[in-house]
OpenMM code with the backbone's topology and positions (N, CA, C; nanometers):
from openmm import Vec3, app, unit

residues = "UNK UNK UNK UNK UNK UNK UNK UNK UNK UNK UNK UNK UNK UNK UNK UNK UNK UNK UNK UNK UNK UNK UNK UNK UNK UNK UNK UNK UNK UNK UNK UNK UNK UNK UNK UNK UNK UNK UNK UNK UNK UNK UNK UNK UNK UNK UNK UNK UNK UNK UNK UNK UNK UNK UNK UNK UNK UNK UNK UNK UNK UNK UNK UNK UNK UNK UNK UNK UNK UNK UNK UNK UNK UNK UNK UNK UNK UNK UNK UNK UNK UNK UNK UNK UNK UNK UNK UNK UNK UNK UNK UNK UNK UNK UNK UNK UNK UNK UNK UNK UNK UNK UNK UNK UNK UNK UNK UNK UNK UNK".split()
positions = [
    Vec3(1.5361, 3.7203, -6.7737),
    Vec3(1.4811, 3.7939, -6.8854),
    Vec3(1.5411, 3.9344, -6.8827),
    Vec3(1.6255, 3.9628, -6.9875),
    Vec3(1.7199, 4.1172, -6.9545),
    Vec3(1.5445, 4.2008, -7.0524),
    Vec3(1.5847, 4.3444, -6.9971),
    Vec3(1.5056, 4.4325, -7.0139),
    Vec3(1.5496, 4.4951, -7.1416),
    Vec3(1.4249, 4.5597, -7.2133),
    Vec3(1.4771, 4.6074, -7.3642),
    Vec3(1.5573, 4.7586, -7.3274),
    Vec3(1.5867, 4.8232, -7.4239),
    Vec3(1.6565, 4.9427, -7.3995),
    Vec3(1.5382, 5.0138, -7.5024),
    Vec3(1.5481, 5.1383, -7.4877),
    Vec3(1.4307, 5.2117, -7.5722),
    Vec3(1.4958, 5.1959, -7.7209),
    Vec3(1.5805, 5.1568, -7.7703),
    Vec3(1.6024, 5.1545, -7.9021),
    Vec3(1.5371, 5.0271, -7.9418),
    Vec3(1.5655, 4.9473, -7.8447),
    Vec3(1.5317, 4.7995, -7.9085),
    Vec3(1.3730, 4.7765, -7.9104),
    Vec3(1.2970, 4.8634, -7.8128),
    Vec3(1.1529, 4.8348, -7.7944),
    Vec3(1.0642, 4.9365, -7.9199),
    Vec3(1.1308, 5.0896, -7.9466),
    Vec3(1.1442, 5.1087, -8.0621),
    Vec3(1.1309, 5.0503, -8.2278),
    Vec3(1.2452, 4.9624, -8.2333),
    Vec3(1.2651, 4.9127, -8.3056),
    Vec3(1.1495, 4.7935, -8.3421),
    Vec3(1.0643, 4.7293, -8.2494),
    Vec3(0.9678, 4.6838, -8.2245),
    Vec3(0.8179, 4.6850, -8.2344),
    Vec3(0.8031, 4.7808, -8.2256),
    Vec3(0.6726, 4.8923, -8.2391),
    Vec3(0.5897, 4.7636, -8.3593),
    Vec3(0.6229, 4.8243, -8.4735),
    Vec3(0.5935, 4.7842, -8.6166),
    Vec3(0.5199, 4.6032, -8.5814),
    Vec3(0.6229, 4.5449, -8.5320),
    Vec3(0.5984, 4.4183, -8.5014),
    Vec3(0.5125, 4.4036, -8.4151),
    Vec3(0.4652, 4.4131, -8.3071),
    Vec3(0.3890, 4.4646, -8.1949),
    Vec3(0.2577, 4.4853, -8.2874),
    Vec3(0.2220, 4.5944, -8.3266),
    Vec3(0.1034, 4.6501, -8.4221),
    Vec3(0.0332, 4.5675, -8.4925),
    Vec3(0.1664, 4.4666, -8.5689),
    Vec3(0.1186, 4.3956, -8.6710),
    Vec3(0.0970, 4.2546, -8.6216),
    Vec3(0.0765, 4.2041, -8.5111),
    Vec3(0.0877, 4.0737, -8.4200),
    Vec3(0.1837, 3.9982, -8.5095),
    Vec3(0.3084, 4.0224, -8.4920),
    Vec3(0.4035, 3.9391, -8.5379),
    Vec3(0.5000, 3.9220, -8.4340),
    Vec3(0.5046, 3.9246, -8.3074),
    Vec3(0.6073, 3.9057, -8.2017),
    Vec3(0.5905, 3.7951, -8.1335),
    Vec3(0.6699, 3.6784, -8.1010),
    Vec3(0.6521, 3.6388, -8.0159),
    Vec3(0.6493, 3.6093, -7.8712),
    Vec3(0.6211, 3.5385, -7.7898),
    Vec3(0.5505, 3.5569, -7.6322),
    Vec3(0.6476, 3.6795, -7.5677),
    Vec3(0.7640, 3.5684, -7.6089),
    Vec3(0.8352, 3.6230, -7.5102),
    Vec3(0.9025, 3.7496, -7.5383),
    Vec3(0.8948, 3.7850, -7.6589),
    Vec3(0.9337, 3.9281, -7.7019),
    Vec3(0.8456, 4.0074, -7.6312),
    Vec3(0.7398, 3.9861, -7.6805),
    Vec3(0.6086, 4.1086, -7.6237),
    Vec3(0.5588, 4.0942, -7.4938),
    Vec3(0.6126, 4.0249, -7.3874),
    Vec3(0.6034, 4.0074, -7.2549),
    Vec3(0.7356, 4.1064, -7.2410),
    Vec3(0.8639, 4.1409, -7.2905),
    Vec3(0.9355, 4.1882, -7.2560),
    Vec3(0.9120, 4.3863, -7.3150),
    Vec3(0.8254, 4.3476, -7.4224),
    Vec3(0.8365, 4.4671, -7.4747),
    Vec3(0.7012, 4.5571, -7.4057),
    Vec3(0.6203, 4.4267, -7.3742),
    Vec3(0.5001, 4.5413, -7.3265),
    Vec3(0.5617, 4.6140, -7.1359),
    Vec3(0.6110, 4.5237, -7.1095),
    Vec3(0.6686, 4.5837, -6.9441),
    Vec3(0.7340, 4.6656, -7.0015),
    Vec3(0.8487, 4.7108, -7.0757),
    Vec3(0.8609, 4.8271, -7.1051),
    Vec3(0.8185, 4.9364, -7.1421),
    Vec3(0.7528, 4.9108, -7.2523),
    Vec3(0.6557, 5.0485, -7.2953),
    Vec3(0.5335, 5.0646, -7.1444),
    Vec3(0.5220, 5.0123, -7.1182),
    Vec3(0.4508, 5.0362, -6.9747),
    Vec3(0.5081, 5.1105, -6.9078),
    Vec3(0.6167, 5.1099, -6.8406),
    Vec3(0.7103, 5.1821, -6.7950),
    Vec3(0.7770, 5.2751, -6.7948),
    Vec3(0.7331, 5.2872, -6.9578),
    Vec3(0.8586, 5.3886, -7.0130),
    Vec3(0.7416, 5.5140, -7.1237),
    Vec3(0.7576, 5.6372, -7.0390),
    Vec3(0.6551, 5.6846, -7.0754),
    Vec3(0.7137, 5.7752, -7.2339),
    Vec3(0.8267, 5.7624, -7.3386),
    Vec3(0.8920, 5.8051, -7.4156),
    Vec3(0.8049, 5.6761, -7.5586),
    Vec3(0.8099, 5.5812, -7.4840),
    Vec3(0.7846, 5.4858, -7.6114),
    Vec3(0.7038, 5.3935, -7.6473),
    Vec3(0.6216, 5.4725, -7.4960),
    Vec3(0.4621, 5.4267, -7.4903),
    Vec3(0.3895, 5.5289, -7.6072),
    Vec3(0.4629, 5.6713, -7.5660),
    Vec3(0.4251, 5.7867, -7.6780),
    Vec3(0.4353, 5.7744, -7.7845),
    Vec3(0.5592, 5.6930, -7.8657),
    Vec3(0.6251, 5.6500, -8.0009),
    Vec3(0.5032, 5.5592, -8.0090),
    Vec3(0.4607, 5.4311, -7.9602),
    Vec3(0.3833, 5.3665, -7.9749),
    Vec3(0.2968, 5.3752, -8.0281),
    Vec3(0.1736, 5.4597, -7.9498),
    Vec3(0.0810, 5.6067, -7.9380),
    Vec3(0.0612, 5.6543, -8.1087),
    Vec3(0.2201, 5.6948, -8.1288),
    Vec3(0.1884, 5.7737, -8.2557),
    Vec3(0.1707, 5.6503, -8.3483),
    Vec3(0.2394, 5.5820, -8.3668),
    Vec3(0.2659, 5.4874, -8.4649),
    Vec3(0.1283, 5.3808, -8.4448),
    Vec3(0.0650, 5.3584, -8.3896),
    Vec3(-0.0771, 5.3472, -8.3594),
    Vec3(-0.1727, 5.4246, -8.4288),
    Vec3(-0.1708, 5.5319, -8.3963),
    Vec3(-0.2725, 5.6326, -8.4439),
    Vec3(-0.1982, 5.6468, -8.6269),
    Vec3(-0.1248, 5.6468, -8.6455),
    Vec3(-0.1250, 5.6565, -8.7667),
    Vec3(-0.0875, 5.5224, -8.8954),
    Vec3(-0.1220, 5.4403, -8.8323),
    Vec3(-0.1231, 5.3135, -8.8688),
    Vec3(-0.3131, 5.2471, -8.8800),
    Vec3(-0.3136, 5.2185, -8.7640),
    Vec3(-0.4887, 5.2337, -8.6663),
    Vec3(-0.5854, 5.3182, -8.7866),
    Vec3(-0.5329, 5.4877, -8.7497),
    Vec3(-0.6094, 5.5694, -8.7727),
    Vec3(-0.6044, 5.6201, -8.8589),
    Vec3(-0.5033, 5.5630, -8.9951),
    Vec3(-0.5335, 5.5605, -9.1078),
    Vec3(-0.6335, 5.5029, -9.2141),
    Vec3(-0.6136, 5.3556, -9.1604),
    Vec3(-0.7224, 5.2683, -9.1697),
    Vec3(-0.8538, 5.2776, -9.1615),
    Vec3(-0.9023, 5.3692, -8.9711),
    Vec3(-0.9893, 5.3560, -8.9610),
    Vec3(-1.0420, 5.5080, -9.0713),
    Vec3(-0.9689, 5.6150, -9.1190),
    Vec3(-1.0412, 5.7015, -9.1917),
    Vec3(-1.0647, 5.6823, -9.2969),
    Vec3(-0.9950, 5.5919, -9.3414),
    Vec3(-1.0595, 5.5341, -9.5479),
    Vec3(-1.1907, 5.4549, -9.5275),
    Vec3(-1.1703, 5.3961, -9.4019),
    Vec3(-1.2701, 5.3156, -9.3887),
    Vec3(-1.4425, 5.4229, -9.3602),
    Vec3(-1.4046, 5.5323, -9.2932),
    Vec3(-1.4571, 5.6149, -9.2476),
    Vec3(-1.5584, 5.5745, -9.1118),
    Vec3(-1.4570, 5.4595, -9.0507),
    Vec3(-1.5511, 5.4396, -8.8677),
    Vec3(-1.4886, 5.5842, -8.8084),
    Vec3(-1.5602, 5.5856, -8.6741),
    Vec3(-1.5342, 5.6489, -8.6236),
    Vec3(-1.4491, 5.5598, -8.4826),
    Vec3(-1.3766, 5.6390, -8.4141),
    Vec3(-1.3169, 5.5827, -8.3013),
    Vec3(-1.2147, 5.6851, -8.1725),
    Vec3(-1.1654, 5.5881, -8.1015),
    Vec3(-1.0994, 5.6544, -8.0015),
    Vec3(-0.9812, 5.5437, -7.9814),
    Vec3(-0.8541, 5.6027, -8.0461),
    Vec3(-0.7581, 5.4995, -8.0788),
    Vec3(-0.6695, 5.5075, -7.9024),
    Vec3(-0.6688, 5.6067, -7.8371),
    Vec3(-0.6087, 5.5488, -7.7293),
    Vec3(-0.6625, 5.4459, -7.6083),
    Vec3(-0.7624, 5.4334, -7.6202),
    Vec3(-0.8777, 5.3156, -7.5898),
    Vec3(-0.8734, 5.2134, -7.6292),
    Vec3(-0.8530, 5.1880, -7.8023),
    Vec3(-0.8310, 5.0796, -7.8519),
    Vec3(-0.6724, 5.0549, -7.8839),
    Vec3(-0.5438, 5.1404, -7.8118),
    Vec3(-0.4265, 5.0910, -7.7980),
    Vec3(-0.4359, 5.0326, -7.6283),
    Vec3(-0.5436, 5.0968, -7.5641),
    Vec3(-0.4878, 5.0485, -7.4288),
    Vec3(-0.5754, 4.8983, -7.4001),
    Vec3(-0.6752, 4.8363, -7.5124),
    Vec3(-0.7414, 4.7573, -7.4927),
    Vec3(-0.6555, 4.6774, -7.5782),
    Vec3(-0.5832, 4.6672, -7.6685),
    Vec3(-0.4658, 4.5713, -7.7724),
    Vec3(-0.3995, 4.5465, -7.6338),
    Vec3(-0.3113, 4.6515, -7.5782),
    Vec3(-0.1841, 4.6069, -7.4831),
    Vec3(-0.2788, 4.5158, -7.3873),
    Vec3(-0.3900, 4.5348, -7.3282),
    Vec3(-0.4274, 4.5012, -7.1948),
    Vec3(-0.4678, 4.3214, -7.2803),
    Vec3(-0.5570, 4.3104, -7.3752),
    Vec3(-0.5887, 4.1657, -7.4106),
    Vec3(-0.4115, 4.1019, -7.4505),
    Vec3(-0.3372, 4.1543, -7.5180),
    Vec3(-0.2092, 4.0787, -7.5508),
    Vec3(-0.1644, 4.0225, -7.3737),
    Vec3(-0.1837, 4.1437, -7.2486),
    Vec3(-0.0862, 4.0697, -7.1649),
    Vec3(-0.1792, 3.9661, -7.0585),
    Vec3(-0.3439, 3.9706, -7.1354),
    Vec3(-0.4209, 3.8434, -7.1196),
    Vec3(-0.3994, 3.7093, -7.1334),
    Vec3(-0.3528, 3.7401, -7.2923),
    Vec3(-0.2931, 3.6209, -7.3444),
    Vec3(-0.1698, 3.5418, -7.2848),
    Vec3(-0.1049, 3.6423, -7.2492),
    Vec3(0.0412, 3.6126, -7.2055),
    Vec3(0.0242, 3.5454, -7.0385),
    Vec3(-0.0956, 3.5974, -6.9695),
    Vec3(-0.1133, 3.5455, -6.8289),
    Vec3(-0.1661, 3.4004, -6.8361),
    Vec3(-0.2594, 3.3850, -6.9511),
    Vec3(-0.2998, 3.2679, -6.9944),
    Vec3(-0.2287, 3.2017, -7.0167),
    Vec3(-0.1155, 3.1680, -7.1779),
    Vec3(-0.0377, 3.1347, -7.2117),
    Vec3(0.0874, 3.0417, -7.0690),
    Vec3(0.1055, 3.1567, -6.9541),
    Vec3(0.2010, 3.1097, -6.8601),
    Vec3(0.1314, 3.0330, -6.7518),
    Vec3(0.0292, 3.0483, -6.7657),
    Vec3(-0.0435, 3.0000, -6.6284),
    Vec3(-0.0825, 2.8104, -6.7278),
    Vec3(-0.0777, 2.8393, -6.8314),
    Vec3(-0.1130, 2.7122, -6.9359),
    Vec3(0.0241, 2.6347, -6.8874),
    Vec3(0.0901, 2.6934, -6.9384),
    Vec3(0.3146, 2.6379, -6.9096),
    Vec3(0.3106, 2.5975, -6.7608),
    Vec3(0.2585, 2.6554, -6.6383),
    Vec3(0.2677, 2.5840, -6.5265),
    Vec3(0.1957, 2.4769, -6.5348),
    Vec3(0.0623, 2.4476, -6.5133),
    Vec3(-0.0469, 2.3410, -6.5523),
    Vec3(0.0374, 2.2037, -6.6371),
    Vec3(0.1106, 2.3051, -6.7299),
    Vec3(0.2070, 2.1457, -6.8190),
    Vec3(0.3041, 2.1064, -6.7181),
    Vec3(0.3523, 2.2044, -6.6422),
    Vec3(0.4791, 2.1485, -6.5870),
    Vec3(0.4303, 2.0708, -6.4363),
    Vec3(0.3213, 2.0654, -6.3856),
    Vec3(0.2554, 1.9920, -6.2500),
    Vec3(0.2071, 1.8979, -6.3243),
    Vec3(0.1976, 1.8534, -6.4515),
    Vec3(0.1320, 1.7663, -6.4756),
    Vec3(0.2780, 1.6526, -6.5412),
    Vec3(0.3664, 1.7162, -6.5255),
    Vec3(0.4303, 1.6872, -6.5850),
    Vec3(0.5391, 1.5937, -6.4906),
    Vec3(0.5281, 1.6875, -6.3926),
    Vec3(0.5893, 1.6439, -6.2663),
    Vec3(0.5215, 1.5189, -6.1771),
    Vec3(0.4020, 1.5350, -6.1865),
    Vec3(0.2920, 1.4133, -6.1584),
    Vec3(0.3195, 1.3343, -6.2564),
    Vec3(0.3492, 1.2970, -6.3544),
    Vec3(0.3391, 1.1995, -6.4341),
    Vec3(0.4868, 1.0790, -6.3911),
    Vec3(0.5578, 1.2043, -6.3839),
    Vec3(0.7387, 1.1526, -6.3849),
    Vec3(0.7233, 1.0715, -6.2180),
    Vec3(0.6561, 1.1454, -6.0928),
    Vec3(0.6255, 1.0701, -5.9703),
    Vec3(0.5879, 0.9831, -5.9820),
    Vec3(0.4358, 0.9672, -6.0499),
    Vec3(0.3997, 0.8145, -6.1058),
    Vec3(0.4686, 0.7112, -6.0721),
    Vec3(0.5546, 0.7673, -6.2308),
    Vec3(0.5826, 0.6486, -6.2938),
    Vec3(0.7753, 0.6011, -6.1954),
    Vec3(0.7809, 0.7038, -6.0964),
    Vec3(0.8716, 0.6387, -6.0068),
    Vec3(0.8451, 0.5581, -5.8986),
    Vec3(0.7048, 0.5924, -5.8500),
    Vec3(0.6654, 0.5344, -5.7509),
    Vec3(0.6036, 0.3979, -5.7782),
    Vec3(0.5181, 0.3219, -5.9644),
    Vec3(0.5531, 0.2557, -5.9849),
    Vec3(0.6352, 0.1798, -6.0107),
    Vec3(0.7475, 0.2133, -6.0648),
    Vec3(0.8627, 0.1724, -6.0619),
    Vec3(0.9460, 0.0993, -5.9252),
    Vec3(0.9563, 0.1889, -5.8641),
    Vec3(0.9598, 0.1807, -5.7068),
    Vec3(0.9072, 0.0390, -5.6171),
    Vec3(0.7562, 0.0495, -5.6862),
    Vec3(0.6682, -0.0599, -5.5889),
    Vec3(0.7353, -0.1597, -5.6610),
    Vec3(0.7363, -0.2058, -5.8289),
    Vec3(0.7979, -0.3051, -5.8395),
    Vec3(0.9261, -0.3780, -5.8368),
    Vec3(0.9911, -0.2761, -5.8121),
    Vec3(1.1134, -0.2732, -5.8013),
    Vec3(1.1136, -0.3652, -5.6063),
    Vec3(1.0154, -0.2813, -5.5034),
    Vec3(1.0319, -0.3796, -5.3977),
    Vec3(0.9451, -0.5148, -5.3849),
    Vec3(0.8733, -0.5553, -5.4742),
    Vec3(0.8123, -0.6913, -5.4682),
    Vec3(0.8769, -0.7634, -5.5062),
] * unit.nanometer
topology = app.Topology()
chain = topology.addChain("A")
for resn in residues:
    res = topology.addResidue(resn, chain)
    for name in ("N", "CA", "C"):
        topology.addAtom(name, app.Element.getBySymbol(name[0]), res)
């Protein structure tokens, strides 16, 4: 998995915000903005004025770096879920294929 460059995670933001990325994008993009304290900030803004536009027509009240650090933290929920789901397929998957060799196998020696 190559690492984004700040232009490309940048370039991203928008998508990210709007849950339009997929896994494996935003597994790559959130370790970066994690990391990278320039475009965690870009983030940040583009959050708050996306977020916190919304939330002032609406007129809630809130605390948008709370609810950016609770978006990133449930997305890389999903993503622990999501992979820990992909192993579970692949042991089951692998059990299935043993099976059906080891039946194979038995009849193969009778």
């Amino acid at each position: 998995m190559s690492k984004l460059t700040c232009k490309q995670a940048e370039k991203l933001i928008s998508s990210f915000l709007q849950d339009e990325m997929d896994n494996r994008t935003k597994k790559r993009f959130l370790a970066h903005v994690e990391g990278c304290g320039s475009c965690l900030e870009e983030l940040s803004i583009q959050f708050l004025v996306t977020t916190g536009m919304q939330r002032l027509e609406q007129g809630d009240t809130f605390d948008l770096n709370r609810e950016l650090k609770l978006k990133m933290a449930t997305e890389k929920r999903h993503l622990h879920i999501l992979a820990s789901l992909q192993r579970g397929l692949y042991a089951t998957e692998a059990f299935s294929i043993l099976t059906a060799v080891l039946l194979l196998w038995m009849v193969v020696l009778k």
